[in-house]
C-alpha positions in Angstrom: -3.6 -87.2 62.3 -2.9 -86.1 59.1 -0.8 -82.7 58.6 -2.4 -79.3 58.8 -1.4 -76.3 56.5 -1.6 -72.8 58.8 -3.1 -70.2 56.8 -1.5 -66.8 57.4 -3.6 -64.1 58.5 -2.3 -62.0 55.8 -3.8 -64.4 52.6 -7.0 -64.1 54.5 -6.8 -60.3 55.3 -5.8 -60.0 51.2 -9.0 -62.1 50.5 -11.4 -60.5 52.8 -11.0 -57.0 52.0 -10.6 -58.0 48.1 -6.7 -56.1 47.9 -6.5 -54.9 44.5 -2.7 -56.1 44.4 -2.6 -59.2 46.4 -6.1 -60.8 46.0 -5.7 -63.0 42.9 -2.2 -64.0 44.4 -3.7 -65.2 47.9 -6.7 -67.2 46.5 -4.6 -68.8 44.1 -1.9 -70.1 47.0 -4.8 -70.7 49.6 -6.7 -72.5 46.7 -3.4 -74.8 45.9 -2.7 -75.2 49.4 -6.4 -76.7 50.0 -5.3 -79.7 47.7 -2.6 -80.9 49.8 -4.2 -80.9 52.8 -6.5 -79.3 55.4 -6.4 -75.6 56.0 -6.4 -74.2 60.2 -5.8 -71.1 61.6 -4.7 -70.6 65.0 -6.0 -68.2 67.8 -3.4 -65.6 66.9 -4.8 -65.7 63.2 -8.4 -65.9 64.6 -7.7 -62.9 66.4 -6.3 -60.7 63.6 -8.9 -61.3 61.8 -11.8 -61.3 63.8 -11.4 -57.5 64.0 -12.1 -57.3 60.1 
């Protein structure tokens, strides 16, 4: 199995509401972490999210 990269809830919270101060920062590290492997989140994540 090849190694997973856990995306934070945070990046996805800046990236979902479209945060005028951390957006462009968040896509850019969740866009570079895409090329060195797959992205998961876990049920924690899932959950802080979900709420969104």
């Amino acid at each position: 199995m090849a190694d997973v990269i856990l995306v934070d809830s945070n990046v996805l919270l800046d990236i979902i509401t479209n945060d005028p101060v951390w957006f462009d920062w968040s896509l850019a590290q969740l866009d570079g972490a895409s090329l060195l492997g797959p992205l998961c989140i876990n049920d924690v994540v899932y959950a802080e999210i979900s709420v969104r």
